[in-house]
VMD Tcl script that builds the backbone (N, CA, C; Angstrom):
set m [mol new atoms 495]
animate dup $m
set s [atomselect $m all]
$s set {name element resname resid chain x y z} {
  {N N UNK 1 A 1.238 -1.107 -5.876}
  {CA C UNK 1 A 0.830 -0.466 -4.643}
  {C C UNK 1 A 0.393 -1.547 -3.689}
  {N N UNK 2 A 1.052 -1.622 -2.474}
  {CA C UNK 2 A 0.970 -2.665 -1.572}
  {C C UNK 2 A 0.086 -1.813 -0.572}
  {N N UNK 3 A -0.813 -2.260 -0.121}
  {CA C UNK 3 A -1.967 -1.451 1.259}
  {C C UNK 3 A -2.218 -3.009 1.691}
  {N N UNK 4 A -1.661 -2.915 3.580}
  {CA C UNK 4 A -2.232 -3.624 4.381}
  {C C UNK 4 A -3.599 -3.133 5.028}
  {N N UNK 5 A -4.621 -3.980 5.067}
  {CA C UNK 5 A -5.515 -2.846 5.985}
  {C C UNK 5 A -5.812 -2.840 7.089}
  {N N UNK 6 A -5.022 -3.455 7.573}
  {CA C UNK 6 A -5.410 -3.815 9.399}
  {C C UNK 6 A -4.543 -2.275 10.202}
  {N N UNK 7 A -5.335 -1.597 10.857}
  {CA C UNK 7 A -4.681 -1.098 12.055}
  {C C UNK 7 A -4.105 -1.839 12.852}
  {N N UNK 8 A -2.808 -1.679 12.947}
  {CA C UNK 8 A -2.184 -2.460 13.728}
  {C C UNK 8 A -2.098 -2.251 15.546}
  {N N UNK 9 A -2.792 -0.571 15.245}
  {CA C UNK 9 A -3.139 -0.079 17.433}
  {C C UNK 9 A -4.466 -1.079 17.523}
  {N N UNK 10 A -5.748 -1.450 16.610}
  {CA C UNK 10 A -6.446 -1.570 17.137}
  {C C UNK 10 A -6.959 -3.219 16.845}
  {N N UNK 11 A -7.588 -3.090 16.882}
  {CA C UNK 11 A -8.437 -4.677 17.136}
  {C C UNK 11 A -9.755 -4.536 16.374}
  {N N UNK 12 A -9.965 -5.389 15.543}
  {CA C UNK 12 A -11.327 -5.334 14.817}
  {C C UNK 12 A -12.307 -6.344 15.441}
  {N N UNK 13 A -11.150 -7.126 15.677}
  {CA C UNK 13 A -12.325 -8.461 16.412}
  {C C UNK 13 A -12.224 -8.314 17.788}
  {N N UNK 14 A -12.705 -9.014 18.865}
  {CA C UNK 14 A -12.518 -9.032 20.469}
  {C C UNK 14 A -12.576 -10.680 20.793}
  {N N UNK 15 A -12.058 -11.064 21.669}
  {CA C UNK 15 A -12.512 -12.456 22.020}
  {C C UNK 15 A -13.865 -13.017 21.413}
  {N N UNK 16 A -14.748 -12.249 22.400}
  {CA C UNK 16 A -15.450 -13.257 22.586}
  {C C UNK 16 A -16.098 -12.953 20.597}
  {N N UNK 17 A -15.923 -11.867 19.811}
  {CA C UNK 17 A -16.167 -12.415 18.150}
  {C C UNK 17 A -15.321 -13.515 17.424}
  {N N UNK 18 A -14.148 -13.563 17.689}
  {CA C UNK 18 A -13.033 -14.766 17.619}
  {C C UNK 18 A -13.690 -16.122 17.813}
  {N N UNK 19 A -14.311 -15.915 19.104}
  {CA C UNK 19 A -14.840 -17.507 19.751}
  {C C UNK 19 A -16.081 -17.767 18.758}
  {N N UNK 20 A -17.088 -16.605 18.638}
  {CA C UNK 20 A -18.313 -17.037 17.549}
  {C C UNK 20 A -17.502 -17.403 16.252}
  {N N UNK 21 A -16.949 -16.898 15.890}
  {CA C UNK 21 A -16.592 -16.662 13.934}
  {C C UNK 21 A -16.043 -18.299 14.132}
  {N N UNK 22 A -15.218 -18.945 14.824}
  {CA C UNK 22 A -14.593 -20.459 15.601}
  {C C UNK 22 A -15.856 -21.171 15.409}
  {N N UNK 23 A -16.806 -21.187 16.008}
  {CA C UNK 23 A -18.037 -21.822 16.523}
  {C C UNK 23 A -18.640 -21.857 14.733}
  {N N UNK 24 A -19.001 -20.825 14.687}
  {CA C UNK 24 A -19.507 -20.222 12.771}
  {C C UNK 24 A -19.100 -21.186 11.897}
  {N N UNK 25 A -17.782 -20.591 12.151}
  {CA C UNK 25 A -17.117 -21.127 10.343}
  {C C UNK 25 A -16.350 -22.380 10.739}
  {N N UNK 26 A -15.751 -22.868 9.577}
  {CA C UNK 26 A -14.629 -23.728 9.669}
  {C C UNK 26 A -13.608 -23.279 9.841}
  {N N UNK 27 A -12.074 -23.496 10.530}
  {CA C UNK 27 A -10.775 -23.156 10.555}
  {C C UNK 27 A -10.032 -24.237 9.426}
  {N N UNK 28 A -9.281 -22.944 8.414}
  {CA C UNK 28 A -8.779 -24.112 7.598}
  {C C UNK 28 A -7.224 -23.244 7.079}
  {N N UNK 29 A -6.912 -24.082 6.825}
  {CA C UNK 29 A -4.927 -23.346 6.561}
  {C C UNK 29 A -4.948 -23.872 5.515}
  {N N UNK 30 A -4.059 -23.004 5.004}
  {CA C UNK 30 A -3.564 -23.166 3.109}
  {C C UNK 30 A -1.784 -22.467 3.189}
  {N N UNK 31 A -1.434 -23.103 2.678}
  {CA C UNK 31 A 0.207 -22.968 1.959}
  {C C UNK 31 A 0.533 -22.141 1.625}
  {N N UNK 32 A 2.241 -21.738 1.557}
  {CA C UNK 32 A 1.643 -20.307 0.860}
  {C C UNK 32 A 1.830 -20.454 -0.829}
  {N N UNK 33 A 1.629 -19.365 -1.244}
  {CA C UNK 33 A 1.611 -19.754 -3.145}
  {C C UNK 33 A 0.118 -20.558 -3.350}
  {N N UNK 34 A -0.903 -20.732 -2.888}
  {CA C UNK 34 A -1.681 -21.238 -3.263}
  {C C UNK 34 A -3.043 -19.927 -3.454}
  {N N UNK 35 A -3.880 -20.375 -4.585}
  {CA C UNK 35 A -5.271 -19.265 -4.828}
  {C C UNK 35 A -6.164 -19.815 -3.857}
  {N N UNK 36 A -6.615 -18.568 -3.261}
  {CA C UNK 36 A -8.221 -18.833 -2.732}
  {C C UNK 36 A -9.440 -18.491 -2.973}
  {N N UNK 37 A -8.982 -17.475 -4.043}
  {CA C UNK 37 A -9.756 -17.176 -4.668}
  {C C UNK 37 A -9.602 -16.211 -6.195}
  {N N UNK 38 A -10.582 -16.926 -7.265}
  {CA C UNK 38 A -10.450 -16.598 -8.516}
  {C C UNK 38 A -11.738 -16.388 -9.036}
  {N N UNK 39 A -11.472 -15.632 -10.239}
  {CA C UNK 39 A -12.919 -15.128 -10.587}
  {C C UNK 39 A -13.468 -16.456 -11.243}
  {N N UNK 40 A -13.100 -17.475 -11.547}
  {CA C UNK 40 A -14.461 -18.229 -12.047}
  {C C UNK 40 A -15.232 -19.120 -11.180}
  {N N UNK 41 A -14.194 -18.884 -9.880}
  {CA C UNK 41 A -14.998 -19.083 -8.215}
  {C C UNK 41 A -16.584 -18.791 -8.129}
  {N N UNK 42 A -17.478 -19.911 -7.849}
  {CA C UNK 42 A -18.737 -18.836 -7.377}
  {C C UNK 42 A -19.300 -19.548 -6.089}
  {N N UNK 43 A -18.449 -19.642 -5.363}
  {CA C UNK 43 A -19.179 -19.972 -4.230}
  {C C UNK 43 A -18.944 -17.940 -3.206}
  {N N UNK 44 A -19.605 -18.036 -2.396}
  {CA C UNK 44 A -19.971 -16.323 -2.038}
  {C C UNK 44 A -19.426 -17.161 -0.151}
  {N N UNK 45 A -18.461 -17.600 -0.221}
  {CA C UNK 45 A -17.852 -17.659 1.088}
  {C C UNK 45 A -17.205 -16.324 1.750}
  {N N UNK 46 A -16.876 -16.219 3.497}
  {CA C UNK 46 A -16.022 -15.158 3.152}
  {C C UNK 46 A -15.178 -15.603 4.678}
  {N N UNK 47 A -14.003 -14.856 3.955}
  {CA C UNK 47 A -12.614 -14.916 4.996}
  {C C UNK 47 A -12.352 -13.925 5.832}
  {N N UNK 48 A -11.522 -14.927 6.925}
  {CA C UNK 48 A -11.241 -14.269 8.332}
  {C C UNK 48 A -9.942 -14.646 8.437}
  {N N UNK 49 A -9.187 -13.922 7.809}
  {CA C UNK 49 A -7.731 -14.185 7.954}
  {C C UNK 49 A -7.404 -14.028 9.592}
  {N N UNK 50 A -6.963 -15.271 10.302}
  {CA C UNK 50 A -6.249 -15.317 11.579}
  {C C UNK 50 A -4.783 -15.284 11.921}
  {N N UNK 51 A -3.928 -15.461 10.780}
  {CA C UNK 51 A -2.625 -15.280 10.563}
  {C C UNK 51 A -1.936 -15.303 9.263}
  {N N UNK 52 A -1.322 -14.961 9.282}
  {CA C UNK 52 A -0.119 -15.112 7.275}
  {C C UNK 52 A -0.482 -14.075 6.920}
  {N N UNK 53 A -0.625 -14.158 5.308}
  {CA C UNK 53 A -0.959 -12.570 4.328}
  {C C UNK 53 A -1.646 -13.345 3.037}
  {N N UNK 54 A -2.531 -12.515 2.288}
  {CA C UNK 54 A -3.111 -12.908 1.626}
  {C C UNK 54 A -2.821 -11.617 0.760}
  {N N UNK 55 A -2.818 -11.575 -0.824}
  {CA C UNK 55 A -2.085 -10.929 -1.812}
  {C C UNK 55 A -3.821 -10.858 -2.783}
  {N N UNK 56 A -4.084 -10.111 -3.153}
  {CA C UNK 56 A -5.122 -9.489 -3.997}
  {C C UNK 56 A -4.827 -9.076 -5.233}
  {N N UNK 57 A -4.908 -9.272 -6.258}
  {CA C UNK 57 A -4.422 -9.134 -7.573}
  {C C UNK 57 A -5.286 -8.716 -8.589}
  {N N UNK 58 A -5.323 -8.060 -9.531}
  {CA C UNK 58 A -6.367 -7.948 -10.639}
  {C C UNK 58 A -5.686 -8.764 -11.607}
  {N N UNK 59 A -6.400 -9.695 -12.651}
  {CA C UNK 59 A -5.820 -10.448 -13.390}
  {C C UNK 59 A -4.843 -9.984 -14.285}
  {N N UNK 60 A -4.882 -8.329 -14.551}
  {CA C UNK 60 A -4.214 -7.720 -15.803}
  {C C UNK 60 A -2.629 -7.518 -15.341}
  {N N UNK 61 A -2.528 -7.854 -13.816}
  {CA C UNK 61 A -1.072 -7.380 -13.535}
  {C C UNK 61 A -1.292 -8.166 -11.769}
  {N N UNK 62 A -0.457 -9.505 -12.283}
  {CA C UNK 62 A -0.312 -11.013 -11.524}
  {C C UNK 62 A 0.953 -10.382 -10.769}
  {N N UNK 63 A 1.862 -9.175 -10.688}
  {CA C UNK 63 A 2.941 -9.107 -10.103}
  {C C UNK 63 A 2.755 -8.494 -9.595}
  {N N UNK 64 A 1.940 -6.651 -8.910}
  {CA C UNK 64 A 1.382 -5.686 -8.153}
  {C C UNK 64 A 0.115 -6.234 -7.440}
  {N N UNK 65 A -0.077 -6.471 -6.250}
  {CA C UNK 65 A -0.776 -6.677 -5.689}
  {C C UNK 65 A -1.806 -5.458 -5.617}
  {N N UNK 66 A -2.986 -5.240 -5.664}
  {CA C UNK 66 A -3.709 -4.572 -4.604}
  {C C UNK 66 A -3.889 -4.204 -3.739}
  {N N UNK 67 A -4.146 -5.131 -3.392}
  {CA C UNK 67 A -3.754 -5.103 -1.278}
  {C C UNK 67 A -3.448 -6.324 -0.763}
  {N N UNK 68 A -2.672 -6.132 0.758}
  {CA C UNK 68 A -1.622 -7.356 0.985}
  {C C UNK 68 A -2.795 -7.120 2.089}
  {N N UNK 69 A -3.442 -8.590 2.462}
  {CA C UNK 69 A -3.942 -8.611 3.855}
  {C C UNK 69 A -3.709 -9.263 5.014}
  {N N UNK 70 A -3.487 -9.318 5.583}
  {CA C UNK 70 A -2.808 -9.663 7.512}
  {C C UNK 70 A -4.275 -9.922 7.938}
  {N N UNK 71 A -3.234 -10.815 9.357}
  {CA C UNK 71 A -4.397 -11.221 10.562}
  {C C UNK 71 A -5.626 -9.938 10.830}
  {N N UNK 72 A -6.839 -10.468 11.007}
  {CA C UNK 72 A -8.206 -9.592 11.548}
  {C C UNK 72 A -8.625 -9.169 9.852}
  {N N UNK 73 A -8.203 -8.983 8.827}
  {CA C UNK 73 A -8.916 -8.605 7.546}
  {C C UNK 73 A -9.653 -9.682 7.084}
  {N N UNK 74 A -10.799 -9.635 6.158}
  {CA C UNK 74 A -11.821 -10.343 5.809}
  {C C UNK 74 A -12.105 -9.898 4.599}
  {N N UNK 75 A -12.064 -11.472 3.437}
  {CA C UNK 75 A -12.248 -11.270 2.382}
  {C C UNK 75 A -13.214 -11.990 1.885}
  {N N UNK 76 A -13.639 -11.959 0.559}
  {CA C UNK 76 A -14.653 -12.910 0.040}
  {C C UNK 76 A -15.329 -12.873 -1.153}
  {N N UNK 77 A -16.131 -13.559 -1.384}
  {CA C UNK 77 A -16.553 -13.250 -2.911}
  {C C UNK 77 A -17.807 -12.141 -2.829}
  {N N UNK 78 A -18.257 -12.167 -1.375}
  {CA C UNK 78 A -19.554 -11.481 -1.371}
  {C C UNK 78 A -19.123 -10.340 -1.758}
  {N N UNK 79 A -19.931 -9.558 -2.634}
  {CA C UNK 79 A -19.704 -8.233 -3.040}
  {C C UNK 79 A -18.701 -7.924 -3.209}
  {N N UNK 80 A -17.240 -8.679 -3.479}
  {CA C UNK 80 A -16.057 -7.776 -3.282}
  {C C UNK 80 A -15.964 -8.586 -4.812}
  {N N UNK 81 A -15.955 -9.803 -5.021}
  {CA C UNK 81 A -15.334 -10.308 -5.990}
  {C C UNK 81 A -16.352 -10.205 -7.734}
  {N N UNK 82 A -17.910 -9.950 -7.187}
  {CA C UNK 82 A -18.491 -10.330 -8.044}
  {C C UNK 82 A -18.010 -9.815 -9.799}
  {N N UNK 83 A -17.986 -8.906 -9.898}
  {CA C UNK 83 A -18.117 -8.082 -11.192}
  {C C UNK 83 A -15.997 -7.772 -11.043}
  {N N UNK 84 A -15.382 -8.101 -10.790}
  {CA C UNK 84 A -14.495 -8.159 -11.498}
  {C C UNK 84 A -13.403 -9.609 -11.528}
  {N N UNK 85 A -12.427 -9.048 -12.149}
  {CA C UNK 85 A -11.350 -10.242 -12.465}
  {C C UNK 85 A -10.081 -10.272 -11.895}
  {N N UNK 86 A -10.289 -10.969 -10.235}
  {CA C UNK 86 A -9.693 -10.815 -9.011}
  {C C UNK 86 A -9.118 -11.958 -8.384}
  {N N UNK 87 A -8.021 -11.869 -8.038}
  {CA C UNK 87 A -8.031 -13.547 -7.516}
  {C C UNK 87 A -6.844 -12.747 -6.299}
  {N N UNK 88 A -7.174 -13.928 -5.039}
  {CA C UNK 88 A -6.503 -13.874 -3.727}
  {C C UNK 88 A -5.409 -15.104 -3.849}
  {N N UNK 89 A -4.823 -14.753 -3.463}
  {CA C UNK 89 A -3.281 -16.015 -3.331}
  {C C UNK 89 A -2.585 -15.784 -1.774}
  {N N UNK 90 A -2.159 -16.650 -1.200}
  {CA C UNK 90 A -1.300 -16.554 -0.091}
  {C C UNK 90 A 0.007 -16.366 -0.201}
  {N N UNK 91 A 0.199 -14.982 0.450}
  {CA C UNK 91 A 1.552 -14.999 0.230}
  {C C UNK 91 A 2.439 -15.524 1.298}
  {N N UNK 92 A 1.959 -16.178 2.613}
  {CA C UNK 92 A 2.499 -16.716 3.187}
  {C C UNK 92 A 1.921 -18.118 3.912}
  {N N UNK 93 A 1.797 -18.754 4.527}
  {CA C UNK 93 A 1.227 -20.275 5.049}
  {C C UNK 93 A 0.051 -19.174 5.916}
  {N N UNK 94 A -0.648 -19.453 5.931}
  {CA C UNK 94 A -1.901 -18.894 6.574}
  {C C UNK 94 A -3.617 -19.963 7.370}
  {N N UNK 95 A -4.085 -18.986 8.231}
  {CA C UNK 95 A -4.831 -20.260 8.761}
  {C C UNK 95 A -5.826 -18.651 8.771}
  {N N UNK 96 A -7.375 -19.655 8.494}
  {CA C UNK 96 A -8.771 -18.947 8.080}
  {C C UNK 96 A -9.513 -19.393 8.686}
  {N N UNK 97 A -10.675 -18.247 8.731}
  {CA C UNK 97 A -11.957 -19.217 8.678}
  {C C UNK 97 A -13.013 -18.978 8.392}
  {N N UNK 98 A -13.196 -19.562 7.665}
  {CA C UNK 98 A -13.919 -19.964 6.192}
  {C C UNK 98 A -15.879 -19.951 6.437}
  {N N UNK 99 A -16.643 -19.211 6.348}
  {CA C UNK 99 A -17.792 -18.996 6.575}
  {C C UNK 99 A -18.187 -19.262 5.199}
  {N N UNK 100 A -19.275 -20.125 5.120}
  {CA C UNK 100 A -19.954 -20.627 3.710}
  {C C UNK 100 A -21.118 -19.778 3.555}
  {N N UNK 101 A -22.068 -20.108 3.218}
  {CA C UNK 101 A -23.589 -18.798 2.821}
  {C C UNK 101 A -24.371 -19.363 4.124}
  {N N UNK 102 A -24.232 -20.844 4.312}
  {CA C UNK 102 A -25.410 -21.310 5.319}
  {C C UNK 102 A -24.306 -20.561 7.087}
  {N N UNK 103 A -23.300 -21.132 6.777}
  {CA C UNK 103 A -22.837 -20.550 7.925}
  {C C UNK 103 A -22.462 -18.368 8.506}
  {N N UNK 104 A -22.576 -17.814 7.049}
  {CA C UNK 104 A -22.831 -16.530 7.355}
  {C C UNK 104 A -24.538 -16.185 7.504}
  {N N UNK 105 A -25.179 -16.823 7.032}
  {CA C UNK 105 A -26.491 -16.554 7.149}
  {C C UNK 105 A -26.742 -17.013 8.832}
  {N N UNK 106 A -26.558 -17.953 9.452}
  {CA C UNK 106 A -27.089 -18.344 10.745}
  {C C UNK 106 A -25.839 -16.946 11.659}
  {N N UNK 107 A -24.700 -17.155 10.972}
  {CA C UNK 107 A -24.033 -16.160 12.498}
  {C C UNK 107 A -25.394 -14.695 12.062}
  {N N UNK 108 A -25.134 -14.342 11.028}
  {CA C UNK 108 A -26.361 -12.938 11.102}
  {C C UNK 108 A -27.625 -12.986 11.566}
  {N N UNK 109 A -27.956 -13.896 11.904}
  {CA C UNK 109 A -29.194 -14.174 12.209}
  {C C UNK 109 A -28.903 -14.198 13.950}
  {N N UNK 110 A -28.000 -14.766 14.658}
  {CA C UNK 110 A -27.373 -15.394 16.063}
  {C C UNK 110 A -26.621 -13.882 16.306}
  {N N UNK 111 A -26.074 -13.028 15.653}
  {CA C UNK 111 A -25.075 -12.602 15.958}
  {C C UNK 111 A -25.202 -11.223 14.908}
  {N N UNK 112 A -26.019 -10.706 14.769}
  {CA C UNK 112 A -26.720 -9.267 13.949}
  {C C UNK 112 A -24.995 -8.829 13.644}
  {N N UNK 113 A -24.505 -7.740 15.195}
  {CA C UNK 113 A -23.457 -6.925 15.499}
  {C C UNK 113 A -22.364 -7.439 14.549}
  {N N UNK 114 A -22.450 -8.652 15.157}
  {CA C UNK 114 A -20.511 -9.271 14.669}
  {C C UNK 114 A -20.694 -9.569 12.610}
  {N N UNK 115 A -22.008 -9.838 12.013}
  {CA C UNK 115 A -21.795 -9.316 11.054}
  {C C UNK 115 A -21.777 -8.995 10.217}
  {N N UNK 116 A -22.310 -7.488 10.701}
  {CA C UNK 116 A -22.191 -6.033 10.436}
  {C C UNK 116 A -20.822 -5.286 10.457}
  {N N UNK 117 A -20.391 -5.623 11.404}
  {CA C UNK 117 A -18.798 -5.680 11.449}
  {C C UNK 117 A -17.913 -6.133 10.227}
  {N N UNK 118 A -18.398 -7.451 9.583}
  {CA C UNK 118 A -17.672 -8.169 8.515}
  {C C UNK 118 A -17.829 -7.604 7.521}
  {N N UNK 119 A -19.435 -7.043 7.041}
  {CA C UNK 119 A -20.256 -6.333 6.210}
  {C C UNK 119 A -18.923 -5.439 6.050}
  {N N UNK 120 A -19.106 -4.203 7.369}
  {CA C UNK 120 A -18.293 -3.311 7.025}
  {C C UNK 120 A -16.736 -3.395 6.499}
  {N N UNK 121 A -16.150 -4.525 7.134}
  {CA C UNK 121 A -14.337 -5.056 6.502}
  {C C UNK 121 A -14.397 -5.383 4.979}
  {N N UNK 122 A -15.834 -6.176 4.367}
  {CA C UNK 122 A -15.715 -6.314 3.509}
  {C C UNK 122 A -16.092 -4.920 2.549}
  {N N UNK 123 A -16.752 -3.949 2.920}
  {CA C UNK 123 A -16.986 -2.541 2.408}
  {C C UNK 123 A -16.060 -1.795 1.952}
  {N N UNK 124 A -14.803 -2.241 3.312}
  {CA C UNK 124 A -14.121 -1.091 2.956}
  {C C UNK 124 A -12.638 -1.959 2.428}
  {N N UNK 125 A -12.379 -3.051 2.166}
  {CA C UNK 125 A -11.729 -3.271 0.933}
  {C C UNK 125 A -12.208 -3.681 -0.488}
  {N N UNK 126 A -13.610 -3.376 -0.486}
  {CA C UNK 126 A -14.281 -3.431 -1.642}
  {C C UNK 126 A -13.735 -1.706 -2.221}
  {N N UNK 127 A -14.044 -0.595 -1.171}
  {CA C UNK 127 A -13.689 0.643 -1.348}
  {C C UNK 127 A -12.202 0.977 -1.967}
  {N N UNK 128 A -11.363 0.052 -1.356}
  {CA C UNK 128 A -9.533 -0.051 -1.431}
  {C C UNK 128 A -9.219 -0.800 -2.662}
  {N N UNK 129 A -10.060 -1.668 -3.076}
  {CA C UNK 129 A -10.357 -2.141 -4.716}
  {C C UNK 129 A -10.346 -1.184 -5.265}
  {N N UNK 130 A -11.281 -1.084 -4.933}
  {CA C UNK 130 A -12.014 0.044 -6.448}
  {C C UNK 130 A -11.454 1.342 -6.401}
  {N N UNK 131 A -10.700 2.060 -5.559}
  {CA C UNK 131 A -10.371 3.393 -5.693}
  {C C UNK 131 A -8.720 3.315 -5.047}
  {N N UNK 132 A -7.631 2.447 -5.884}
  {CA C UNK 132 A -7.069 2.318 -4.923}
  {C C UNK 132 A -5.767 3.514 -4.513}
  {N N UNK 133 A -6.269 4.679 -5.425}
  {CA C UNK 133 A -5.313 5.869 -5.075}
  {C C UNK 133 A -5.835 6.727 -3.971}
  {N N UNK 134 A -7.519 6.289 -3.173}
  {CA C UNK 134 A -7.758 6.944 -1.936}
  {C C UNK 134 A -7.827 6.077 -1.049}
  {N N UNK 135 A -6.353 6.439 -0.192}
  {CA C UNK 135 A -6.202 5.690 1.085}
  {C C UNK 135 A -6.372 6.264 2.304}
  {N N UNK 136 A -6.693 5.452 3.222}
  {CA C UNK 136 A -7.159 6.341 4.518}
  {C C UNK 136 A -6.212 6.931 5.387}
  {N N UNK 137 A -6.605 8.198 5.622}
  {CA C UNK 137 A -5.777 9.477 6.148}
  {C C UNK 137 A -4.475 8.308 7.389}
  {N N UNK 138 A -3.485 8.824 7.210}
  {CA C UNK 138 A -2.407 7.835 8.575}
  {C C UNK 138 A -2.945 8.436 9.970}
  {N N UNK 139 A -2.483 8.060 10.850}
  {CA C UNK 139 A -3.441 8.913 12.210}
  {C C UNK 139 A -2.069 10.467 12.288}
  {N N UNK 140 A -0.948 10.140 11.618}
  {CA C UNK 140 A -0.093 11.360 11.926}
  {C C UNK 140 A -1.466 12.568 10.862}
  {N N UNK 141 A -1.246 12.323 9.828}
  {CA C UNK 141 A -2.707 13.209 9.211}
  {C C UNK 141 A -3.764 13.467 9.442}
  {N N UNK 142 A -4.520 12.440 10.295}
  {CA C UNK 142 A -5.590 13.038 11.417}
  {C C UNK 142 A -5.060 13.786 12.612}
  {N N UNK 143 A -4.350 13.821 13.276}
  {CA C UNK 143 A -3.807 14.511 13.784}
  {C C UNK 143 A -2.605 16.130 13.628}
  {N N UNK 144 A -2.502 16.438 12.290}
  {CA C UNK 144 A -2.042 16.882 12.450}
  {C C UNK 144 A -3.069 18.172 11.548}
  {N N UNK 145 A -4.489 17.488 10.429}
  {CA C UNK 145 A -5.394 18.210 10.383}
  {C C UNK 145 A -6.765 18.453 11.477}
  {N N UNK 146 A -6.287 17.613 13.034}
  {CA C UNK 146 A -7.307 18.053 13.647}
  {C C UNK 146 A -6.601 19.469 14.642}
  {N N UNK 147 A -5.495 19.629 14.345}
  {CA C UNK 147 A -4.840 20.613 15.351}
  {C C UNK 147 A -4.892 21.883 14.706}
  {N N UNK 148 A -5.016 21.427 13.396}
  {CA C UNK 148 A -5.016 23.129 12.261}
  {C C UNK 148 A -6.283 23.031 12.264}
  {N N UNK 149 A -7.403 22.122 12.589}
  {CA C UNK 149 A -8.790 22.727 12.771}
  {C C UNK 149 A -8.811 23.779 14.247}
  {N N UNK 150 A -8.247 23.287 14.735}
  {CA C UNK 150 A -8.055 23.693 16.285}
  {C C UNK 150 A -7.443 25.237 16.495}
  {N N UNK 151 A -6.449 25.021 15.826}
  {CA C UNK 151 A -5.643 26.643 15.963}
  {C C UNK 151 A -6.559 27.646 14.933}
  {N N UNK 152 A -6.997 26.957 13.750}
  {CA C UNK 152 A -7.850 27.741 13.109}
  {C C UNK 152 A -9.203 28.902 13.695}
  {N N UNK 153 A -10.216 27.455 14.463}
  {CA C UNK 153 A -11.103 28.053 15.037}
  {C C UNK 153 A -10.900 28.698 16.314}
  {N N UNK 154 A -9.399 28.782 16.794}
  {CA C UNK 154 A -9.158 29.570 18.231}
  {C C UNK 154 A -8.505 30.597 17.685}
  {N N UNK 155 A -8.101 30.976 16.744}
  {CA C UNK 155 A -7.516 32.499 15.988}
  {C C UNK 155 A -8.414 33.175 15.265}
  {N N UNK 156 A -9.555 32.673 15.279}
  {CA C UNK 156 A -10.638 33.699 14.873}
  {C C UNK 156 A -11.275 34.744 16.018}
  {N N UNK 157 A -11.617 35.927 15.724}
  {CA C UNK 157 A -11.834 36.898 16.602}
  {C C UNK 157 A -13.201 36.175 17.158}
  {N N UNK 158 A -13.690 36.099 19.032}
  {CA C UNK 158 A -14.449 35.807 19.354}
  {C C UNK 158 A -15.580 37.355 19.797}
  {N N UNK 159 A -16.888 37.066 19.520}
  {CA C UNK 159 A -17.714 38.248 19.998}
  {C C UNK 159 A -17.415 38.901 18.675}
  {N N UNK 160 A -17.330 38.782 17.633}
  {CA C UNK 160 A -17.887 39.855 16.428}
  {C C UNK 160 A -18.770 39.481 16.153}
  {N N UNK 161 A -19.661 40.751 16.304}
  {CA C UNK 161 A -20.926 40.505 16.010}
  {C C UNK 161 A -21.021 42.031 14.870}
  {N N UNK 162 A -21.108 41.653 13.661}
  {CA C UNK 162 A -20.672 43.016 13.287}
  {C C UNK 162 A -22.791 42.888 11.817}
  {N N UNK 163 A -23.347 43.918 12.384}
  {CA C UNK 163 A -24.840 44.265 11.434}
  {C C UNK 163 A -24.301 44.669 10.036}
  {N N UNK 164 A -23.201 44.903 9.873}
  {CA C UNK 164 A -22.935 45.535 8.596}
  {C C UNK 164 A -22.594 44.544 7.494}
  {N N UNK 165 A -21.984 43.559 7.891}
  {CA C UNK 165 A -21.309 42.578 7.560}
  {C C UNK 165 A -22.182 41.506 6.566}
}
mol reanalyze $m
mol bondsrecalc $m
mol representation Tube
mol addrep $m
């Protein structure tokens, strides 16, 4: 099961978070076919994929990815990697950037919003780990259960007011 998780209508980051996370972290590129991360890893860095794909694997099955991640997704050891047996590989030439503990600790401290933001990217492929047969609704499925909410609550009789009932 391959899951990218980037919306591709929207934007997770904006400039001017681009320019901090730049300022933050280091920018660093890796090859593709190379690990960035493995479970006997313990440094608690975390990634800002800016271009390529990055491939997520559980050790028991090196050929099904988890999830394939693209530009704007963010990975890391914090909370995503601890307690299992996970490793990230590039599946294509890719360029990062690389936030260490001293450098995520000062942007949270400088920069609360932007991340809380990361917090949350890393939440919700911690979520896409761990449960990876619940994926999030496509927008054709939000849309097409917000219209049967819609016709629902406009085909109900309005003004019954019934004491018996």
């Amino acid at each position: 099961m391959s899951t990218s998780l980037v919306a591709r209508n929207e934007s997770k980051f904006n400039i001017k978070d681009w320019n901090r996370l730049e300022r933050s972290g280091q920018l660093i590129k890796r090859n593709k076919g190379r690990f960035l991360i493995k479970p006997e890893h313990t440094n608690r860095d975390v990634y800002i994929i800016k271009s390529g794909s990055i491939a997520v694997y559980h050790a028991d099955n090196m050929e099904e990815p988890l999830a394939v991640l693209t530009g704007q997704d963010v990975l890391g050891n914090r909370s995503i990697f601890v307690h299992q047996n996970l490793y990230a590989k590039t599946v294509t030439d890719v360029e990062l950037i690389q936030l260490d503990q001293t450098a995520y600790r000062a942007l949270y401290l400088a920069y609360p919003e932007l991340a809380i933001k990361l917090t949350a990217e890393l939440s919700k492929l911690k979520l896409t780990l761990d449960f990876p047969e619940r994926k999030a609704p496509s927008l054709l499925q939000q849309v097409k259960s917000g219209v049967q909410s819609w016709v629902n609550k406009n085909n109900g009789k309005k003004g019954r007011y019934c004491h018996n009932c």
